[in-house]
VOTITOR-376453 format. One record per residue (C-alpha): x negated, z, y negated. Coordinates in steps of 0.2 Angstrom, whole numbers, padded with zeros to 4 digits, always signed. Layout:
N
XZY;...
END
This chain:
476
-0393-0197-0022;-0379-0201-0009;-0385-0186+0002;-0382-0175-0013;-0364-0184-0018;-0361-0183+0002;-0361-0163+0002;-0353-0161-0015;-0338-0171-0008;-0339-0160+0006;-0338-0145+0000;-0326-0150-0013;-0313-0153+0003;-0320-0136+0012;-0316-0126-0003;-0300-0135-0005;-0293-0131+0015;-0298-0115+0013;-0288-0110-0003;-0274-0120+0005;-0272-0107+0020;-0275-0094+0010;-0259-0097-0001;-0251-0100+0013;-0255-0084+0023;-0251-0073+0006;-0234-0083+0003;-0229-0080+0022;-0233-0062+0022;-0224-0061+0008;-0207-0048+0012;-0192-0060+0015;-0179-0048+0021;-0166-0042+0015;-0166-0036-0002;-0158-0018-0004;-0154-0012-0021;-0154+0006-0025;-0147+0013-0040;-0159+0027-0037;-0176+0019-0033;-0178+0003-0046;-0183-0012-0034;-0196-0025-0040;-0198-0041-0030;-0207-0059-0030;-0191-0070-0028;-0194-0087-0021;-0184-0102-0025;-0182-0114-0011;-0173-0124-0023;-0155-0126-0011;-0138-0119-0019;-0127-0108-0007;-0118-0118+0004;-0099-0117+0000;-0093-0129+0013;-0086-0116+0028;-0077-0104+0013;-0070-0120+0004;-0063-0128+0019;-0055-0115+0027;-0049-0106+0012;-0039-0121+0003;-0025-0126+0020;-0019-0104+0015;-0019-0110-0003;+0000-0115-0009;+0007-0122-0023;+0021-0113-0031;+0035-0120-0040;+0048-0109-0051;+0063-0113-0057;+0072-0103-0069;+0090-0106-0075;+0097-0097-0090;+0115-0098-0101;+0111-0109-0115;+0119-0113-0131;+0140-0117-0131;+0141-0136-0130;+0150-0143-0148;+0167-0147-0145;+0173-0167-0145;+0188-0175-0152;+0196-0172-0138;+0194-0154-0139;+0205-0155-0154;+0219-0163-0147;+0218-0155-0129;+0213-0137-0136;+0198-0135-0125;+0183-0126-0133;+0166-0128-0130;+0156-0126-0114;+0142-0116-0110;+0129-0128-0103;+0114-0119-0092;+0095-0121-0097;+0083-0125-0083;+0065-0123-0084;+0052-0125-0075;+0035-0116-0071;+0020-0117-0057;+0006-0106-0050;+0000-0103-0035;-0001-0092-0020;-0011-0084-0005;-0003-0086+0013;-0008-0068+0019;+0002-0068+0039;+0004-0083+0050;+0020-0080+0049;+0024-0083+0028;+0022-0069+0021;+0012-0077+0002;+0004-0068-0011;+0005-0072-0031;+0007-0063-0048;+0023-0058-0053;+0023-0068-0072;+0025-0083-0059;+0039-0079-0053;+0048-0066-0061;+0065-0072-0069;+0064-0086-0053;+0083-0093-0049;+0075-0104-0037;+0054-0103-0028;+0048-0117-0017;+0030-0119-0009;+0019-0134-0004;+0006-0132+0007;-0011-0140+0006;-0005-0152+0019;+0011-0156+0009;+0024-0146+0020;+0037-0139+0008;+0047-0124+0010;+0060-0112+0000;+0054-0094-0001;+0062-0079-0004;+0056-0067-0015;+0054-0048-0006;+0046-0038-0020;+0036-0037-0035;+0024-0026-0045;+0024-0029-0064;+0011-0017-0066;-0003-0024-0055;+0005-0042-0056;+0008-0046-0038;+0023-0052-0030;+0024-0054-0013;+0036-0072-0004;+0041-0076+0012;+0043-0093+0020;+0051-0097+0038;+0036-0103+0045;+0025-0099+0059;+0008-0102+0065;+0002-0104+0045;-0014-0105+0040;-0023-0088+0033;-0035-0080+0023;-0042-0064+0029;-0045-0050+0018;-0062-0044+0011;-0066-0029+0004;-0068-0030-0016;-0078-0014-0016;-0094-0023-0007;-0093-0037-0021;-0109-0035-0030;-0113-0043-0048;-0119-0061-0048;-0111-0062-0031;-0106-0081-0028;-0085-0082-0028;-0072-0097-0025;-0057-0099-0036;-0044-0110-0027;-0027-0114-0035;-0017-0128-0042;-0023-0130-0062;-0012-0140-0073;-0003-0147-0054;-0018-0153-0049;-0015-0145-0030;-0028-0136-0020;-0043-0138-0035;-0058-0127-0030;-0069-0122-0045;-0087-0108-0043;-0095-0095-0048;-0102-0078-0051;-0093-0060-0052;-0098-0057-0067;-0090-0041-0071;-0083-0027-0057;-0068-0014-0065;-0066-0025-0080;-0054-0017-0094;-0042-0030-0105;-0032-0027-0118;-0016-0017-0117;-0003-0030-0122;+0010-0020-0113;+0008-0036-0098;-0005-0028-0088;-0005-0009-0084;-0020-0007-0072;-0039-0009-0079;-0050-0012-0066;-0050-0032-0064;-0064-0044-0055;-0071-0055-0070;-0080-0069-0067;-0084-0086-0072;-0078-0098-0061;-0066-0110-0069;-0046-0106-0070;-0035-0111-0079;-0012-0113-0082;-0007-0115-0064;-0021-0104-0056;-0012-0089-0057;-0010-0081-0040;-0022-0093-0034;-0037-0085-0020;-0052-0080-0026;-0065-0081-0010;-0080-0076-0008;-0092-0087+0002;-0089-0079+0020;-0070-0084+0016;-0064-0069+0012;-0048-0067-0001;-0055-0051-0015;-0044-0055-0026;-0030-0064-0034;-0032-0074-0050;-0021-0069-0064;-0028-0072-0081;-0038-0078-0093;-0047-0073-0111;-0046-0087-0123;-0042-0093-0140;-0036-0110-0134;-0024-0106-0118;-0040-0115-0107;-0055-0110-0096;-0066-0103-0108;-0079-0095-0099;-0071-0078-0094;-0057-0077-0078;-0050-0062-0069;-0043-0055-0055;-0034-0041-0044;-0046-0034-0033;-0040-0035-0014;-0041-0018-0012;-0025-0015-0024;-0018-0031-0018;-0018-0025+0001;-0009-0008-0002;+0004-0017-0016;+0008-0030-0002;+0009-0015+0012;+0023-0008+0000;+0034-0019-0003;+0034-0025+0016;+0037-0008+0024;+0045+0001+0009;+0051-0013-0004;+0045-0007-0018;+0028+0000-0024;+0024+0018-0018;+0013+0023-0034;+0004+0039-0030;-0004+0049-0045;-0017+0060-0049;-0010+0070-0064;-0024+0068-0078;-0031+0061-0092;-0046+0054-0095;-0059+0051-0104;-0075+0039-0102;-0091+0050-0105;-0103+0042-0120;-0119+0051-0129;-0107+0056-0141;-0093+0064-0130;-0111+0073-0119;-0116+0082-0135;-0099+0087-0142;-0092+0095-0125;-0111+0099-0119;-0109+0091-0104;-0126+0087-0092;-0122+0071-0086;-0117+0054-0092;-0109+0049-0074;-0092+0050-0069;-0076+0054-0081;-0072+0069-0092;-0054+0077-0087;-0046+0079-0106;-0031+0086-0098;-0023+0091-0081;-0004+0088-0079;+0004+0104-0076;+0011+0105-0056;+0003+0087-0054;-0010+0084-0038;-0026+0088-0049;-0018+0104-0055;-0012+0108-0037;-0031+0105-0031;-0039+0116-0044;-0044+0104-0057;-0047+0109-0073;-0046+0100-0093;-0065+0101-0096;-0072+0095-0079;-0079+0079-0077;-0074+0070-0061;-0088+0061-0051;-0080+0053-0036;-0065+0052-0027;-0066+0051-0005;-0087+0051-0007;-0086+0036-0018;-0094+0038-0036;-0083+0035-0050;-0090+0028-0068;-0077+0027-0078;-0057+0030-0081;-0055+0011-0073;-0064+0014-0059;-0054+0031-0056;-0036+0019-0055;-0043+0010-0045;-0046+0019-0032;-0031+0032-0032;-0017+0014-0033;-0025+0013-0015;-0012+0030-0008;+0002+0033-0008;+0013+0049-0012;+0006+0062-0001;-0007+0055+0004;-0024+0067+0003;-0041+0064-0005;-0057+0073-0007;-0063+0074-0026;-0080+0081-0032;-0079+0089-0050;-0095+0095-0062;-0087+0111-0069;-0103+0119-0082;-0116+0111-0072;-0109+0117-0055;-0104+0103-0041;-0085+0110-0036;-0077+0101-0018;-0058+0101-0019;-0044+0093-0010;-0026+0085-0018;-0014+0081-0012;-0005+0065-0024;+0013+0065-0028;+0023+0052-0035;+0026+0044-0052;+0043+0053-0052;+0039+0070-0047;+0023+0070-0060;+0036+0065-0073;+0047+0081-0068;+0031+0092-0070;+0033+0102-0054;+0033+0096-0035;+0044+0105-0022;+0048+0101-0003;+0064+0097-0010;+0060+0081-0020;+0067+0063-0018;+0054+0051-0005;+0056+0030-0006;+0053+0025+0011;+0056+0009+0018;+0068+0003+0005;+0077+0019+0007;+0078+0033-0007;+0080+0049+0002;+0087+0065-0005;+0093+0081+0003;+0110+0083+0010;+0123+0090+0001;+0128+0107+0007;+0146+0101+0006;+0142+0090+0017;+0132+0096+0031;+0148+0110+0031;+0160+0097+0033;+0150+0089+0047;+0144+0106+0056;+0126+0103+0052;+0111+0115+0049;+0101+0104+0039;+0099+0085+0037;+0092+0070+0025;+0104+0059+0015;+0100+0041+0012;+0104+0041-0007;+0103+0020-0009;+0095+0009-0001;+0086-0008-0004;+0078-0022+0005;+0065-0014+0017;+0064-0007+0036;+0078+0006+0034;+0089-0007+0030;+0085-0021+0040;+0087-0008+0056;+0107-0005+0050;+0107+0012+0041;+0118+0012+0028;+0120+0021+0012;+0125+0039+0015;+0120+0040+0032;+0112+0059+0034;+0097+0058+0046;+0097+0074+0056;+0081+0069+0067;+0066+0059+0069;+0057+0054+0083;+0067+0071+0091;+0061+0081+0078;+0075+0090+0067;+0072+0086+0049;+0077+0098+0034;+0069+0087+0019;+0063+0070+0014;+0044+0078+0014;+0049+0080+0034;+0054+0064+0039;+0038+0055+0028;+0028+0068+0039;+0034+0062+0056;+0034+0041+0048;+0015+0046+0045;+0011+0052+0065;+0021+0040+0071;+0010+0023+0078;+0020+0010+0084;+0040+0016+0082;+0051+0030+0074;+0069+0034+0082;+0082+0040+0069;+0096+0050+0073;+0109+0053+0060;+0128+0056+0058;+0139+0047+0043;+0150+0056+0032;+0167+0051+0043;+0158+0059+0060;+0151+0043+0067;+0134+0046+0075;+0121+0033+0076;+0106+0029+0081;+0091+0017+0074;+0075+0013+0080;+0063+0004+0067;+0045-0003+0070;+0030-0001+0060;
END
């Protein structure tokens, strides 16, 4: 009887080994790389949990020292102060006594050298702007620009050697992507919340506060006072800037978003070179393509955007494009939706050129445009003649008076001029720039041209209205 309960226990442990290693063996040649999705090819996969988070320690640490809190002070005229007795007697009326308020948010350090990023509602309407650093160094900054339609405004600090977050690329986020948001909520300085991208060229509601659709949404915590904040993903790389949030409270509800870095960068490039937003457009209008919208126009595809109507002299018109089309990417990149199609153009800038591929009845069309700007769209027709913002400076062609009264062929007039390059080199208003980089100039289209080629500094040559020649030199 033992002999028999011997061998049973015996082959119960046999039989147990062997399916041991044979689990193991199936489990490890079990595919582990990496997974690729194709939106072609559905993928199906055994996914193993190892039962560990991702690991948000290197993104975290380095991310929160280029993190800064922003704090705005805003003064404004308040209501006349009532009169005292002594009023009366001494005939003095009553004074105006000056509202302050104060508001927070924070921002992104972008160059070592100060240059911070944040939305525009934090600071716009600012008397005074002051920063604090994750390492409680305080400093005054100065505003250089801002763009209410994207909601980004660009500081600047003296400071050097700064801390920074180096850009990603937004376009490689992919859903359920794990992100950091890092920002100051309700004061509470350098706070780090997580979470997933949970939407990618997210639409809001047109209040009139926003005029770009095409955010980040995702459900990592922010709330009052994360505005402007970094949103990171786990290599450490900034794609985006937190700006807003849906809920009925004025709290975290679930659903946060943000700029995408890809609009960010250009904005930022703008207003440093320029100091204001170069806004190149296409020159349609769109339409997102539903079942309903394929059966009534008879269209053969559900992807990409259908063009309802093509601005007369704009860039699509220029190009070829025609009301009726339907757009399906822009520079090789597929587009889905109108979103997706801001998006992507808010990345150029006037004259800038992009390959687009139309569906025109079922045919695949290649054409090239070339975008213009808001205000030339606006006129209905381009010409080489039209105005150019470059480097803070709006230029115009010279007079003809002018050039006779000077003895000049041709030249370019600097119309006004803001903060930017051109004014921080010396030109001043008026000055008509005859040539750049030793090239003679004969319209604004001409010197953007030469700006383009030019790699590490442009030379300007110009005369002023009483005869006085100069010359500039300004570095890109």
């Amino acid at each position: 009887m033992k002999k028999y309960l011997l061998v049973a226990l015996c082959a119960i442990l046999v039989g147990g080994a062997t399916s041991y290693l044979v689990v193991k063996k199936v489990l490890a040649s079990e595919d582990g790389g990496t997974y690729v999705y194709s939106e072609e090819t559905p993928q199906v996969r055994n996914v193993q949990f190892s039962g560990e988070y991702p690991d948000f320690t290197y993104a975290a640490e380095t991310s929160v020292q280029a993190v800064v809190f922003v704090k705005v002070v805003k003064r404004s005229e308040g209501n006349q102060v009532p009169p005292s007795i002594f009023d009366y007697f001494f005939g003095f009326g009553g004074q105006s006594a000056p509202r302050e308020q104060v508001g927070s948010g924070s921002g992104v350090i972008i160059t070592k050298d100060g240059y911070i990023v944040t939305n525009n509602h934090v600071v716009a309407g600012a008397s005074e702007i002051e920063v604090t650093m994750d390492n409680n160094r305080t400093f005054k900054a100065d505003l250089i620009g801002a763009d209410p339609a994207t909601d980004v405004a660009l500081l600047k600090i003296d400071a050097e050697n700064l801390p920074t977050i180096p850009y990603g690329d937004s376009d490689r986020l992919r859903l359920g992507e794990w992100v950091l948001a890092i920002g100051s909520p309700y004061g509470l300085n350098s706070t780090i919340t997580a979470g997933i991208v949970s939407a990618k060229g997210r639409s809001m509601a047109n209040n009139g506060e926003f005029k770009i659709e095409s955010f980040i949404q995702t459900d990592a915590a922010v709330n009052p006072g994360n505005s402007g904040g970094a949103l990171v993903n786990i290599k450490g790389e900034l794609v985006g800037i937190n700006t807003a949030i849906i809920s009925n409270t004025g709290s975290y509800a679930g659903y946060s978003f943000a700029v995408p870095v890809n609009i960010v960068r250009k904005i930022v490039a703008d207003l440093m070179d320029f100091g204001k937003v170069q806004r190149a457009m296409l020159g349609i209008s769109m339409q997102d393509i539903t079942d309903a919208l394929k059966k009534e126009k008879e269209l053969t595809t559900l992807d990409g955007v259908y063009v309802a109507e093509v601005v007369q002299g704009g860039a699509a018109d220029k190009a070829g494009v025609k009301a009726g089309d339907v757009l399906i990417s822009i520079e090789g990149e597929a587009v889905k939706k109108g979103s997706s199609v801001q998006e992507k153009i808010n990345r150029y800038r006037p004259g800038d050129k992009v390959s687009l591929v139309v569906l025109r009845k079922g045919k695949e069309l290649k054409l090239e445009a070339t975008l213009i700007g808001k205000d030339a769209q606006d006129m209905g027709t381009v010409t080489s003649q039209e105005k150019i913002n470059l480097f803070g400076a709006e230029l115009v062609p010279a007079p003809k008076n002018v050039l006779e009264k000077l003895g000049l062929k041709s030249g370019v007039q600097v119309s006004s001029i803001e903060k930017g390059k051109m004014r921080e080199a010396g030109i001043k208003q008026d000055f008509i720039i005859t040539f750049v980089n030793n090239t003679m100039v004969t319209s604004p289209a001409d010197v953007a041209a030469i700006v383009k080629k030019a790699k590490r500094s442009v030379l300007v040559e110009g005369v002023y209205p009483d005869g006085s020649v100069f010359y500039y030199a300004i570095g890109l």
